[in-house]
C-alpha angles and dihedrals in degrees: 000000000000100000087047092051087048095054092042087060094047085057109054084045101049107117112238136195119265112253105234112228082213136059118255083259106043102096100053131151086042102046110010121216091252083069101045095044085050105036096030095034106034106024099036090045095052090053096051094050095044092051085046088055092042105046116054107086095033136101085251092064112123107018136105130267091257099047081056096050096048098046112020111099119237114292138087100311090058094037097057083036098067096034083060086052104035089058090039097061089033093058103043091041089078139073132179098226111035119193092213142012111225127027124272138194118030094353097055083053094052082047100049086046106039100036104023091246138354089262093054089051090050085053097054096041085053086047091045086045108037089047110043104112112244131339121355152075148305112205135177106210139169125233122214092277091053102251111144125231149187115225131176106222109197120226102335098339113137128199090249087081095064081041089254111137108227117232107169122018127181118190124225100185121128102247097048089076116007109103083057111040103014100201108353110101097161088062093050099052086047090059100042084070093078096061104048119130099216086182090065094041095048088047080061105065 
């Protein structure tokens, strides 16, 4: 019985890989299926594996990604953690085809308040993005009080850790963007602007 229990347990918390709601190549021009098949199918894998492999035998073990993230010291498990959870938020986040292109409804409130328009809130996510030194993240998030935020997450940090919920992430790592548009980052985050399923992101406040 002990042993089934055990191996019940190992397989509800076993970290899977995101199902993506597009094909590999559906958001193509702005991120080609080279990229996906290299950063979703390569990256991503590795850090789920990697987290499946960390994780049994410690004091993690059975908890989810975001109870990792927001207590594991620095280190591999919350490395591989965030990544799992970075890319997880950052793949499902796009569509190929988006019914609108800026938020509505409570979010486009949060945004009027909390960054002056939706334009002036683009501007300072660019700026976050395009000037956070190496590899990260930029990421709009909202604190308990419901007061949004930008904030820079170095490597694969993510906002749970200062008890912020992530709502919008873009990645500046290299290898996000780098078989399509080599060194120009700027020109990556602007473009990521045009898949954005606002739908997903407001569902997440």
């Amino acid at each position: 019985m002990n042993i089934l229990l055990t191996t019940l347990i190992s397989l509800v918390m076993t970290y899977e890989m995101p199902k993506l709601p597009y094909a590999n190549n559906g958001l193509e021009p702005v991120i080609s299926q080279a990229t996906i098949d290299y950063h979703y199918g390569k990256h991503l894998q590795t850090y789920v594996n990697n987290l499946n492999s960390l994780v049994p035998g410690t004091e993690f073990e059975g908890k989810s990604v975001e109870e990792i993230v927001t207590s594991a010291p620095d280190g591999a498990i919350f490395n591989n953690a965030g990544q799992v959870l970075n890319h997880t938020l950052y793949f499902l986040q796009f569509t190929p085809k988006p019914s609108k292109h800026e938020p509505s409804g409570k979010l486009a409130e949060a945004i009027n308040r909390d960054f002056g328009s939706f334009e002036n809130f683009k501007k300072e996510f660019n700026t976050a993005s395009t000037g956070l030194f190496g590899s990260g993240w930029a990421w709009l998030s909202v604190d308990k009080q419901g007061k949004l935020h930008i904030t820079k997450e170095p490597n694969g940090s993510n906002p749970w850790r200062a008890g912020l919920k992530p709502l919008l992430g873009f990645d500046v790592w290299e290898h996000a963007y780098y078989l399509d548009y080599q060194n120009r980052r700027a020109d990556h985050v602007n473009k990521l602007w045009e898949i954005i399923d606002w739908d997903v992101v407001e569902k997440r406040v």
